[in-house]
C-alpha positions, 0 to 999 in steps of 0.5 A: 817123126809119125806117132806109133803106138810104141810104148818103152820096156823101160824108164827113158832117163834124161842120160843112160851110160853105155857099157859093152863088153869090151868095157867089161872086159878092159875091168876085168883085165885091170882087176887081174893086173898088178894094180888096183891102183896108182898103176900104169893104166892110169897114166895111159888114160891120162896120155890117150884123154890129153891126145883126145883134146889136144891138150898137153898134159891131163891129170886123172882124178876122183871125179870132177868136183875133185878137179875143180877144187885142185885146180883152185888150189894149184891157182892158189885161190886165196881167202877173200879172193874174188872169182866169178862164174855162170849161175847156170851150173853145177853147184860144184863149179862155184864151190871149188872157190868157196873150198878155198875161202873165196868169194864167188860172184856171178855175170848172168847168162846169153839166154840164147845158149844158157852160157855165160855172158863174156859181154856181162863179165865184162861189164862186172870187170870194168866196174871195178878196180884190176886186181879186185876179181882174180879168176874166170870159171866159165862152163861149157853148158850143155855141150856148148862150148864157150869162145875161151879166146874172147874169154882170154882176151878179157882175162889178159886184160884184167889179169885173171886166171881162167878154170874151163868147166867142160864137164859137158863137152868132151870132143865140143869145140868153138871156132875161134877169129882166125876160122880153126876149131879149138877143142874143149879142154885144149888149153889153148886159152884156158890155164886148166879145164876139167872133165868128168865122168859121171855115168851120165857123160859122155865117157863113163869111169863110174866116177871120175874125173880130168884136169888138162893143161898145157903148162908143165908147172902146174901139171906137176903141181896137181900131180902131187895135190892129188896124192896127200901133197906128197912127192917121190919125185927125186927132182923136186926132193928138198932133202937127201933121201936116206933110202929107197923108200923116202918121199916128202910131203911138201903141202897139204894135198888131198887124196884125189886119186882114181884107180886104174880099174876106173882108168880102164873103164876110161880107156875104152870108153874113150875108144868109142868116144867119137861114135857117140858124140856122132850118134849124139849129134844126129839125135839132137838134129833129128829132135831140132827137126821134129821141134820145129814144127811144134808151136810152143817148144823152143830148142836151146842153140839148135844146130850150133856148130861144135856142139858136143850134146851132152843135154838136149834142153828146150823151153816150154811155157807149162815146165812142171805140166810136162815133166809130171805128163812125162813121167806118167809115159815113162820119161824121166826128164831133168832140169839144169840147172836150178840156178846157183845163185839160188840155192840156200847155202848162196842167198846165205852169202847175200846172193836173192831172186831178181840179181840174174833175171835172164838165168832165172827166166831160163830155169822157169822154163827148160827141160832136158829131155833124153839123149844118150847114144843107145837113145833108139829112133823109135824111143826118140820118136815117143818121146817127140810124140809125148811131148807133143801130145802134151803141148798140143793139148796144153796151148788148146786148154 
């Protein structure tokens, strides 16, 4: 990628969503129909995302912190139980355990792919009795996809549950021992995965957000936590209705609903899904070529198959140096994650600097930088020339 004197006509966010006019025209559409909500695009949405993954059964909710927190409380996470995750996240993939009273705890990561280290899991799980961790909440960072079947062979043998986080990679896959590709989210593995659709992803609803599962139990155990604990349902009824209009709350369930107007946004979006995840995939290969021949710039898992792209992350020795140079050319570069572990409200449960040394390494040093599907060549080649430009000037000073 050769310098131009390109300069953008606007800011160069790290993510952008993509909204058309057949996305316009889809809201509009829903806003004209019988329902707002709890309508019939709702579960079309939920139908096309299971097919989408190859999953059996999808769950349509407010957004993703809200599937988190219904699939922690569909697994019946308990107060006291032990569940462990990457400190490499959202704060929202160890919050849903502490929503439910549980006790997070953290295996540091592959510094190689920013995921979760299963052979760390591994080692936390063997120094302690079975039966004393309960759950697994790994999370595809970034686009990469965890190997959920090593996951589940660790889970089987220490009998977890385990929550896939693949906030980061729909249409993202791993190849599993026997060759195949299994989609983020199939459920092959994992007893429930969540999505979301934050206007940064991949499929943008404004908010929003999945659950997918296979298991027809906790499929309509989630459908009910979603809507006040309450079902109409006649076959699950613990009394006989005495009329039409009789429903039962059953337990104490949350109003986690998304409307179909979002559900609409969703299904077109979904259209599309497989064109941008390509469109991210040559980005991201254009940006691993340019890099290679940039000494100080390291590329997080380049060229890794299955890859959905979400972020494209690098990791430079003067972080802060570039990302202030980088706004004063227009980029606005952001850093995931400031590691969980580090945050006040978790050093308040016990967890100090120094406990995940590798994570923390990483978080000294990445940066993702912009990717998004209407990110153009010329827009990606400045932002290769700027950061460039500042390393080159960087490792002469």
């Amino acid at each position: 990628m050769a310098e131009s004197s390109f300069y953008p006509s606007r800011p160069l966010p790290y993510g952008r969503q993509h909204i058309t006019e057949a996305d316009v025209a889809a809201v509009t559409a829903a806003l004209h129909a019988d329902y707002l909500t709890q309508g019939p695009t709702v579960a079309e949405f939920e139908k096309q995302f299971a097919a989408y993954v190859g999953a059996t059964y999808a769950v349509a909710v407010a957004n993703g912190t809200a599937a988190l927190h219904l699939c922690a409380l569909a697994l019946h996470v308990q107060p006291g139980q032990r569940v462990i995750t990457t400190p490499l996240t959202f704060a929202a993939s160890a919050n849903c355990v502490r929503y439910c009273g549980g006790e997070v705890h953290f295996a540091d990561i592959d510094p190689e792919t920013g995921l979760i280290d299963l052979a760390k899991v591994r080692a936390l799980l063997k120094a302690h009795p079975k039966g004393h961790f309960t759950g697994l909440i790994p999370v595809d960072f970034a686009g990469l996809a965890v190997n959920l079947e090593e996951a589940r062979q660790l889970a089987d043998e220490f009998g977890l549950w385990i929550i896939e986080d693949s906030c980061h990679a729909p249409g993202g896959f791993f190849i599993d021992s026997q060759g195949r590709e299994q989609r983020c989210g199939n459920g092959q593995f994992a007893d429930l995965a969540i999505f979301s659709f934050h206007p940064v992803k991949h499929i943008a609803t404004g908010e929003g957000g999945m659950i997918t599962t296979n298991s027809e139990q906790l499929f309509h155990h989630l459908l009910r936590l979603r809507t006040h604990g309450i079902t109409r349902d006649p076959a699950d009824l613990r009394r006989e209705p005495d009329g039409g209009w009789y429903m039962e709350m059953q337990e104490l369930g949350y109003n986690y609903r998304l409307p179909d107007f979002n559900c609409a946004l969703g299904l077109s979006q979904l259209a599309r899904a497989d064109e941008g995840l390509a469109r991210r995939r040559q980005l991201a290969a254009q940006y691993d070529a340019a890099f290679a021949q940039v000494p100080g710039v390291t590329v997080l898992a380049p060229g890794r198959p299955g890859h959905a792209y979400h972020l494209y992350v690098i990791e430079i020795a003067n972080r802060k140096g570039l990302y202030d140079f980088l706004k004063t050319r227009q980029i606005f570069a952001q850093v995931h994650y400031i590691p969980v572990h580090r945050m006040p409200y978790y050093e308040g449960l016990g967890w100090r600097a120094g406990n995940f040394p590798l994570v923390e390494e990483y978080y000294a040093h990445c940066l993702s930088i912009p990717l998004f599907p209407t990110l153009t060549d010329e827009e990606q080649a400045y932002v290769v020339a700027c950061i460039t430009e500042f390393v080159t000037a960087d490792n002469a000073g």
